[in-house]
BALOBA-1460 file (C-alpha; in Angstrom, 3 decimals):
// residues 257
<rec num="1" residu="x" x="-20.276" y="-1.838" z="-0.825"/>
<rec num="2" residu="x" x="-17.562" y="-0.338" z="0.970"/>
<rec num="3" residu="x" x="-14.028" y="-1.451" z="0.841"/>
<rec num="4" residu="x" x="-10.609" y="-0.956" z="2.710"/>
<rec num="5" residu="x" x="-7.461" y="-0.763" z="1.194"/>
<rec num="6" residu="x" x="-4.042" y="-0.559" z="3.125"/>
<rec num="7" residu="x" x="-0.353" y="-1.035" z="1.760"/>
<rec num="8" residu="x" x="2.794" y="-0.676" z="3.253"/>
<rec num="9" residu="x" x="2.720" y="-2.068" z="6.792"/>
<rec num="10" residu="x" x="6.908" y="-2.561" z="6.863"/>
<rec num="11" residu="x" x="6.428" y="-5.358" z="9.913"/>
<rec num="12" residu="x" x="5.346" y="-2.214" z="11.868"/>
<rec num="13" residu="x" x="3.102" y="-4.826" z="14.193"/>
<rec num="14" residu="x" x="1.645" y="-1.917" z="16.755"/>
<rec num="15" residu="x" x="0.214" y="0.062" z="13.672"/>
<rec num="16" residu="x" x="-1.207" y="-2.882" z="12.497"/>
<rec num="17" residu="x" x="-2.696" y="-4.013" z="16.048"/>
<rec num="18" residu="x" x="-4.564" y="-0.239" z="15.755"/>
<rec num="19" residu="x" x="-5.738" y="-0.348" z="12.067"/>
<rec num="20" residu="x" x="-7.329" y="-4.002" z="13.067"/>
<rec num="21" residu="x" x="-9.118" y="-2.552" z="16.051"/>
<rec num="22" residu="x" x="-10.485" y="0.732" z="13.966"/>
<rec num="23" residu="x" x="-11.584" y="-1.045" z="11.075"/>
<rec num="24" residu="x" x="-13.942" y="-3.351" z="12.985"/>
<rec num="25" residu="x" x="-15.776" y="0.221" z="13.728"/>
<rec num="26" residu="x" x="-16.249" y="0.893" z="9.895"/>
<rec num="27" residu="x" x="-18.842" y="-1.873" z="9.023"/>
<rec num="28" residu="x" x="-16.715" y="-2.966" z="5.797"/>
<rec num="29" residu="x" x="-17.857" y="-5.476" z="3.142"/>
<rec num="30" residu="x" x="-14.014" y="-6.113" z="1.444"/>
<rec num="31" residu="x" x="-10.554" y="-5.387" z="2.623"/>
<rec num="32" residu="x" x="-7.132" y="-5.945" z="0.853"/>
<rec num="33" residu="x" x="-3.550" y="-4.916" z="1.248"/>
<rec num="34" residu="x" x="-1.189" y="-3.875" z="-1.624"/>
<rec num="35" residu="x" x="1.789" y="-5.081" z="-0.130"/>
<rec num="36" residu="x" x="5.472" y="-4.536" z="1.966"/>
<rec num="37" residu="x" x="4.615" y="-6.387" z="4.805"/>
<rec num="38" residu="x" x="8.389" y="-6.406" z="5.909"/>
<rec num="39" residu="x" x="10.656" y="-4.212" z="6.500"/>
<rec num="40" residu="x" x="12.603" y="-1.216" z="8.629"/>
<rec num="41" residu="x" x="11.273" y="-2.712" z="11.692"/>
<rec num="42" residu="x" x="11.270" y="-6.114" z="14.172"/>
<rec num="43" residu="x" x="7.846" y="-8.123" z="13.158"/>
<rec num="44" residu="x" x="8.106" y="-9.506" z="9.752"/>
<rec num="45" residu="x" x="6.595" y="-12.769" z="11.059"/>
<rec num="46" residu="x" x="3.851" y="-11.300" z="13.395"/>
<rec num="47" residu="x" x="2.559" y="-9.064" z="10.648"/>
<rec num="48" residu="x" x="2.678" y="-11.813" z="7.786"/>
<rec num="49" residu="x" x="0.474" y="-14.067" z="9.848"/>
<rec num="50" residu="x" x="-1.857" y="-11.241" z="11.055"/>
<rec num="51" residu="x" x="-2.758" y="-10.637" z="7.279"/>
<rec num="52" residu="x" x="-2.527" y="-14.768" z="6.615"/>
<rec num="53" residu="x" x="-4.932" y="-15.841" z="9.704"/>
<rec num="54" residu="x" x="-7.716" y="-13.231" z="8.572"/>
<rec num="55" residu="x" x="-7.629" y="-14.635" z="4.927"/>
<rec num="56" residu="x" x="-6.983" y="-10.801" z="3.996"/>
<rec num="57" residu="x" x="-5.796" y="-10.882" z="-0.253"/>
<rec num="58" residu="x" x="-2.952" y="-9.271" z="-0.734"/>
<rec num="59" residu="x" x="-0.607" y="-8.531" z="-3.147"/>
<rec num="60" residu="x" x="3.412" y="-8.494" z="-3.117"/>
<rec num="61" residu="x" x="5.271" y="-5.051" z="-2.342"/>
<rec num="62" residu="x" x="8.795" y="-4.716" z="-3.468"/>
<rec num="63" residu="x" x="10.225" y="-5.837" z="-0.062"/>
<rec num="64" residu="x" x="7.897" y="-9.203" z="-0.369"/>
<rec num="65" residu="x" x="9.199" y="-9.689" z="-3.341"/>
<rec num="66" residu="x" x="13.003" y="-9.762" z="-2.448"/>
<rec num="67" residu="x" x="12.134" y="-11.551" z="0.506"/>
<rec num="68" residu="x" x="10.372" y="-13.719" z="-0.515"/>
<rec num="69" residu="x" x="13.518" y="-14.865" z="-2.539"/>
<rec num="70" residu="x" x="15.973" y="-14.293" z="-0.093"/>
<rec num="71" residu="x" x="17.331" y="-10.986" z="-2.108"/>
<rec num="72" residu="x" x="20.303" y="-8.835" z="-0.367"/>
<rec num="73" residu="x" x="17.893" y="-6.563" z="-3.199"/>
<rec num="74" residu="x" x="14.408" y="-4.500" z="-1.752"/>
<rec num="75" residu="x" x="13.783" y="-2.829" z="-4.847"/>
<rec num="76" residu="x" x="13.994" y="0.432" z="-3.362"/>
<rec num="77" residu="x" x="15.535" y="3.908" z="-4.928"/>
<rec num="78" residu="x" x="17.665" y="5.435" z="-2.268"/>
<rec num="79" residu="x" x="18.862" y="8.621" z="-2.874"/>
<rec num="80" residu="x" x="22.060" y="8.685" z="-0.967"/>
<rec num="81" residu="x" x="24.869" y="6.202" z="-0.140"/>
<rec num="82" residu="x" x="23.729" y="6.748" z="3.543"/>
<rec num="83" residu="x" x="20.083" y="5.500" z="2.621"/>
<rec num="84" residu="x" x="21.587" y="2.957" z="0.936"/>
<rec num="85" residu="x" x="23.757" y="1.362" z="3.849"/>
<rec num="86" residu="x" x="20.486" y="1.946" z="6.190"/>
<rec num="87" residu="x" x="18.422" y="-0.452" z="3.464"/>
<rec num="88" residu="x" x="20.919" y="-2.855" z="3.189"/>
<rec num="89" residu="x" x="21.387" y="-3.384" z="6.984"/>
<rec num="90" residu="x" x="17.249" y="-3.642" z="7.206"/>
<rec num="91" residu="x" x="16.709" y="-6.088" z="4.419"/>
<rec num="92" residu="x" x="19.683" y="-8.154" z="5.895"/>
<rec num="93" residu="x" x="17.462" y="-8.232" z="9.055"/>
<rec num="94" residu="x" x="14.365" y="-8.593" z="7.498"/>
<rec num="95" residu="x" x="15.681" y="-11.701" z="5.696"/>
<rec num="96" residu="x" x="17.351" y="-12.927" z="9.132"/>
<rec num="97" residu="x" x="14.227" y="-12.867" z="10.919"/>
<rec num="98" residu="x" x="11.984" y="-13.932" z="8.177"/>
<rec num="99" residu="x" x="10.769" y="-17.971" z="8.799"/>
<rec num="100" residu="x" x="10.799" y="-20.407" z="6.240"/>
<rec num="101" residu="x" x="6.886" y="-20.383" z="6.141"/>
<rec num="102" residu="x" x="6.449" y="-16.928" z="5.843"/>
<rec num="103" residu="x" x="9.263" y="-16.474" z="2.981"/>
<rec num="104" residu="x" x="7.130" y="-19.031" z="0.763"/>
<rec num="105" residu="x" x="3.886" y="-16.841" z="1.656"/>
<rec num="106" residu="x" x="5.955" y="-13.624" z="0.276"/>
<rec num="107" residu="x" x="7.126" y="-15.432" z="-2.534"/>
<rec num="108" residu="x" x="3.635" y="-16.515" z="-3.773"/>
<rec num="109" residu="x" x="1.872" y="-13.477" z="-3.745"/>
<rec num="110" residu="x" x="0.109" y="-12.376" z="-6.753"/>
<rec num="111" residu="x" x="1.588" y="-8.890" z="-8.501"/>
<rec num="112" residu="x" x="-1.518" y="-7.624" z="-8.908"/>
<rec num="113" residu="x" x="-5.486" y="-8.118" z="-8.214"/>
<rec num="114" residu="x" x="-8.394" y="-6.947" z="-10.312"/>
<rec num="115" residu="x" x="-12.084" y="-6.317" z="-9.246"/>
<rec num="116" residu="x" x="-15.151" y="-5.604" z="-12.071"/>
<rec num="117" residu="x" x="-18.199" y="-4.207" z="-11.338"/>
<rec num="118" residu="x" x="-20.961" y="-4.750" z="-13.932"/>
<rec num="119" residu="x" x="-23.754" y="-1.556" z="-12.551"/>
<rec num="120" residu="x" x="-25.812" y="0.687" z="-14.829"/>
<rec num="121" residu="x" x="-25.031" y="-1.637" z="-17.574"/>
<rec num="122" residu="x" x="-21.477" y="-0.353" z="-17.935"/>
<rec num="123" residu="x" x="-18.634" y="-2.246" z="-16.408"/>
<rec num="124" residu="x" x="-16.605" y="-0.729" z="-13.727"/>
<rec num="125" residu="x" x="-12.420" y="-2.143" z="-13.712"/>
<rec num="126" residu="x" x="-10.977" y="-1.233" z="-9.639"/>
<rec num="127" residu="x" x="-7.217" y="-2.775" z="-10.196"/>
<rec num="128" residu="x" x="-4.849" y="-3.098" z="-7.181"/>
<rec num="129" residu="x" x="-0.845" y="-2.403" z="-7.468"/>
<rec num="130" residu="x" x="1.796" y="-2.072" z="-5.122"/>
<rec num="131" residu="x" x="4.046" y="0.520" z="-7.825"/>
<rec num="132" residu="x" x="2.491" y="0.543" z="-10.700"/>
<rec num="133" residu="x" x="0.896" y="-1.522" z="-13.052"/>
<rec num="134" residu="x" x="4.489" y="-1.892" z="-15.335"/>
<rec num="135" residu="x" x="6.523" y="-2.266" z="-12.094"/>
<rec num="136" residu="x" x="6.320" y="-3.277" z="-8.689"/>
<rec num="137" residu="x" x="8.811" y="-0.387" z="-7.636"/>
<rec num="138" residu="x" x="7.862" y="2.170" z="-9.905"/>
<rec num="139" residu="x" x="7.181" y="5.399" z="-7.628"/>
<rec num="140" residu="x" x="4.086" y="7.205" z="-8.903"/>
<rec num="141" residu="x" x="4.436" y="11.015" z="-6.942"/>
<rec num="142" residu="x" x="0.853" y="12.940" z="-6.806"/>
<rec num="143" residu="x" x="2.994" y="15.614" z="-9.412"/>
<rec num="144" residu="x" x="3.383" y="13.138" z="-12.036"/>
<rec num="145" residu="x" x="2.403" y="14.465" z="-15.387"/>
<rec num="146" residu="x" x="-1.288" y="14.340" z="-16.210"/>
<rec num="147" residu="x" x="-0.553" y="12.722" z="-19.501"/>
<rec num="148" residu="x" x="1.521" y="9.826" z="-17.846"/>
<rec num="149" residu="x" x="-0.701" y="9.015" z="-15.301"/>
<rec num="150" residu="x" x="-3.530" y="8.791" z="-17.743"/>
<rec num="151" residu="x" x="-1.591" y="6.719" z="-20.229"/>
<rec num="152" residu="x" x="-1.100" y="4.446" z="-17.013"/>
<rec num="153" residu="x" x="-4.518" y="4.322" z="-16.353"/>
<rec num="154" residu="x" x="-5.648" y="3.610" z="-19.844"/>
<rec num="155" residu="x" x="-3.016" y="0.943" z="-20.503"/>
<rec num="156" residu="x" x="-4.310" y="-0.823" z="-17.566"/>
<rec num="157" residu="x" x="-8.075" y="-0.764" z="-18.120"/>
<rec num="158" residu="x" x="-8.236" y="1.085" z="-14.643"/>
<rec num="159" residu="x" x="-11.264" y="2.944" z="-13.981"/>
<rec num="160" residu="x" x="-9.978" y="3.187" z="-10.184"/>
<rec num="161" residu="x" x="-6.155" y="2.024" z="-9.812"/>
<rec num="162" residu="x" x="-5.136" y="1.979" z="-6.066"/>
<rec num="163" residu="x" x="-1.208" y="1.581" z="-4.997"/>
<rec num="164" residu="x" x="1.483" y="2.253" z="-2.642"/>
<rec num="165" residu="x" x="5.012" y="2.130" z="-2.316"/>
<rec num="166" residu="x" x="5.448" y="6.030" z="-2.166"/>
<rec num="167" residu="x" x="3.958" y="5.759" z="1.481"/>
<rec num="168" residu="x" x="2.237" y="9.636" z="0.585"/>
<rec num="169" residu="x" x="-1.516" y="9.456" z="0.248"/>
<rec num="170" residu="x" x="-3.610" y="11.344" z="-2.683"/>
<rec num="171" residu="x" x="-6.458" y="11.052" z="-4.887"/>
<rec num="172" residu="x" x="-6.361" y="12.228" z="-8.523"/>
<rec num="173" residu="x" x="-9.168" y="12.282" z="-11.399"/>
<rec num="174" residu="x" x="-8.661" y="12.227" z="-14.593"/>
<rec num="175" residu="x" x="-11.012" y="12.991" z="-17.432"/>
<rec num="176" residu="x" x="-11.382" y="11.452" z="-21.345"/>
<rec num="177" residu="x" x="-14.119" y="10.690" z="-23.370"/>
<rec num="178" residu="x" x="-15.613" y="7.404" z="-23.698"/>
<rec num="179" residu="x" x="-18.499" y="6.642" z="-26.280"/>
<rec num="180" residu="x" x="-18.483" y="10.566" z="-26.510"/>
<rec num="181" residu="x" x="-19.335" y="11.283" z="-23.233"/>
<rec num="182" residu="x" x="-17.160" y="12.848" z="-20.601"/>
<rec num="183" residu="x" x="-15.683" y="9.791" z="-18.063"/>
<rec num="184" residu="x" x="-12.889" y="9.881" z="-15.384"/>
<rec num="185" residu="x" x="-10.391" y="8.148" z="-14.079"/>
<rec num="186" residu="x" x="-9.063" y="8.015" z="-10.563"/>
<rec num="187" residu="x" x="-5.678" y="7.505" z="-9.034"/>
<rec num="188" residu="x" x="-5.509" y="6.380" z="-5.618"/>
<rec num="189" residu="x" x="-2.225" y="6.213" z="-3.444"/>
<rec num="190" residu="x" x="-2.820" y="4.632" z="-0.015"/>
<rec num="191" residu="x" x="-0.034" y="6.080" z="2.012"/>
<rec num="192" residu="x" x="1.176" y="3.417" z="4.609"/>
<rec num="193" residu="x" x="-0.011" y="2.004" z="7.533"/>
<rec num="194" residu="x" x="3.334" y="1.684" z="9.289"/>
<rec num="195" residu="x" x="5.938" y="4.187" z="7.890"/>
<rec num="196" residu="x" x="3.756" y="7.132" z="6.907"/>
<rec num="197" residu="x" x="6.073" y="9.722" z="4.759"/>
<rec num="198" residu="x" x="3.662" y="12.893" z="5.016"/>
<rec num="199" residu="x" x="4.599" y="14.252" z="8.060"/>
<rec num="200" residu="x" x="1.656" y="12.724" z="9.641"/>
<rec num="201" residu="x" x="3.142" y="9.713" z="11.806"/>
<rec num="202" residu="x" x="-0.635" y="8.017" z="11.974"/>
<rec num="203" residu="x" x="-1.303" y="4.707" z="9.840"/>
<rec num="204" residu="x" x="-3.042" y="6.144" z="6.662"/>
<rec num="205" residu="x" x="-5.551" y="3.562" z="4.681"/>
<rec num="206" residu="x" x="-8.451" y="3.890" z="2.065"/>
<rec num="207" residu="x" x="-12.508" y="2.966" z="2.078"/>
<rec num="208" residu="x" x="-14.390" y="3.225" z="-0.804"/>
<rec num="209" residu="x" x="-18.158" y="3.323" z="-1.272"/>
<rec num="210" residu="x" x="-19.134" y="1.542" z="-4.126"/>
<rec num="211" residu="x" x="-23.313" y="2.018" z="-5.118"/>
<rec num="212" residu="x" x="-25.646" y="0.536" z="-7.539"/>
<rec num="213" residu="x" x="-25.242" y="4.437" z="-8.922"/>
<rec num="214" residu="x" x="-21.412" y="4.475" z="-9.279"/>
<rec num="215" residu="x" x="-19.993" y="5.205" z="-12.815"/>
<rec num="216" residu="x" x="-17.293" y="6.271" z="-14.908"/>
<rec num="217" residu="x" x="-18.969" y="8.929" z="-15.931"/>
<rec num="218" residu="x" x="-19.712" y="10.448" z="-13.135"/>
<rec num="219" residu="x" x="-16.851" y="11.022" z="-10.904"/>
<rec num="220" residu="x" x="-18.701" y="12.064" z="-7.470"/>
<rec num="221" residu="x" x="-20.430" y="8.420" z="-7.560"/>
<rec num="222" residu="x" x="-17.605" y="7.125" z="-5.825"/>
<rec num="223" residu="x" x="-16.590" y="7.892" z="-2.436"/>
<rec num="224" residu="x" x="-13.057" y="7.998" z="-1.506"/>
<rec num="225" residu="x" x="-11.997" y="8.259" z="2.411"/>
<rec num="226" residu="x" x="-8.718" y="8.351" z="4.105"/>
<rec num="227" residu="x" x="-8.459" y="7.059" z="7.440"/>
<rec num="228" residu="x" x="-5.896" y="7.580" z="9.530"/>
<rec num="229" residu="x" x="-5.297" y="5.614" z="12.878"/>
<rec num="230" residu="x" x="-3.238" y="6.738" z="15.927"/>
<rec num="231" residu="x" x="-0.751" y="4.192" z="17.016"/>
<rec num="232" residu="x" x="2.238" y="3.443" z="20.061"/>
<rec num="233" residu="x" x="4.244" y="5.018" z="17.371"/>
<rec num="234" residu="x" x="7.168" y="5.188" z="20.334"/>
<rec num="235" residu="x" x="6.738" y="1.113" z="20.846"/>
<rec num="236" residu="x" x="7.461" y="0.716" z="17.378"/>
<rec num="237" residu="x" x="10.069" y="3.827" z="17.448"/>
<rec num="238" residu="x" x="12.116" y="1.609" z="20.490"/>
<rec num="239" residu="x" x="11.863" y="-1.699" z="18.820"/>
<rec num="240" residu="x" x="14.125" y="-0.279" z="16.196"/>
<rec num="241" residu="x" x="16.309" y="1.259" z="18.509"/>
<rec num="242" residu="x" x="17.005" y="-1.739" z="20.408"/>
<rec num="243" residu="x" x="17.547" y="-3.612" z="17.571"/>
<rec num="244" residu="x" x="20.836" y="-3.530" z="14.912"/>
<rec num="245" residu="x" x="18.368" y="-1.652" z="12.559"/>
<rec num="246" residu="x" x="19.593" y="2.017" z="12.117"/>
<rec num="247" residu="x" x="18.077" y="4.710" z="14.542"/>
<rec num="248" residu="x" x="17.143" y="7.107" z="11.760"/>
<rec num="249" residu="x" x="14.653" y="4.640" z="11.411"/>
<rec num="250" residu="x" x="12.901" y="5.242" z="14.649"/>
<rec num="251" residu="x" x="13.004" y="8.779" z="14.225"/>
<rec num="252" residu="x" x="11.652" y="8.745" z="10.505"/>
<rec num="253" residu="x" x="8.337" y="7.166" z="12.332"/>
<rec num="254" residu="x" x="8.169" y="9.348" z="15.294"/>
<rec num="255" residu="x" x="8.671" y="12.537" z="12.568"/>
<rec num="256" residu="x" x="6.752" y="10.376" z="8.981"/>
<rec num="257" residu="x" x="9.385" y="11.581" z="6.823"/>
């Protein structure tokens, strides 16, 4: 089985457009998104019902979620009073532009979704976050302590967690010992299809290939690929400009910083 896995679209409607058209040429079997549909750009609307008219599952990001309730609040951590003007004047828009139809789909999203695989008569738990599983705007960096992320992991009954919200991609494994055998664990940060922070301005998603041979304990059995799609990054770079949304914005997606 192979799977795709996006987050982090921030109503960035050309990216979108692209990772539609590439992933018809990956023969996938599943496909959700982990959330922030809106956001920092001009097509809220366009991208909610993109996801809603191909019955994609999908889970609520931190800007769904304030949304969704009509929040002045995104849930993000700015570092600077700058940033923080910048977010407030984009959530104001965001929540401006937003239709009443599309704020109830925000609002109902689920916080999380969980898949288990029953092969080689073990089980195998896949859950799907936009944060982390204790918070929906909980930033989890590719250098957070080993311990913590394990704890995470464990906590969660995640054999494979997947999430967003930091918009940097990565992969980490983790190993323990289960029925005294070695197992692993794996960590899997998306990046973002429309506001890429990795100095890569493509659209960054995940597949994974699932087998009848996959397994905890055995951490090659499951294939992890990141995609990334080229996109009118400048279409989506002018929209912002010719809107009241801050140009930093514009250049942040022309530079994916």
């Amino acid at each position: 089985m192979r799977i795709a896995l996006f987050s982090d679209v921030h109503a960035n409607l050309p990216a979108l457009e692209a990772f539609f058209q590439d992933i018809e040429k990956q023969k996938i079997d599943a496909m959700y998104c982990l959330g922030d549909l809106v956001g920092y750009n001009i097509w809220p609307n366009e991208v909610i019902n993109e996801i809603r008219k191909r019955g994609i599952p999908t889970i609520a990001g931190n800007y769904d979620f304030g949304v969704g309730r009509t929040s002045d609040d995104c849930g993000c951590a700015y570092k600077t009073e700058e940033d923080k003007v910048m977010g407030s004047q984009s959530i104001a828009l965001t929540n401006q532009l937003v239709k009443a139809d599309e704020r109830q789909y925000l609002r109902t999203l689920p916080a999380h979704i969980q898949l288990e695989f029953q092969l080689n008569l073990d089980h195998l738990f896949l859950l799907m976050v936009h944060g982390s599983p204790r918070k929906i705007n909980e930033y989890l960096f590719e250098d957070r302590e080993e311990k913590s992320m394990l704890r995470i992991l464990e906590s969660s009954n995640a054999d494979l967690m997947f999430f967003g919200h930091t918009h940097k991609p990565y992969h980490r494994i983790f190993e323990y010992f289960k029925d005294d055998k070695v197992a692993y664990r794996h960590a899997i940060n998306l990046g973002s299809i429309g506001k890429p922070k990795d100095g890569d301005p493509r659209g960054c998603y995940v597949i994974i290939t699932i087998n009848d041979n996959s397994s905890k304990f055995d951490k090659n059995s499951i294939n992890v690929e990141f995609v990334r799609v080229a996109y009118d990054v400048e279409r989506a770079a002018r929209a912002v400009e010719e809107s009241i949304l801050p140009n930093a914005y514009a250049e942040m997606l022309r530079k994916a910083y």
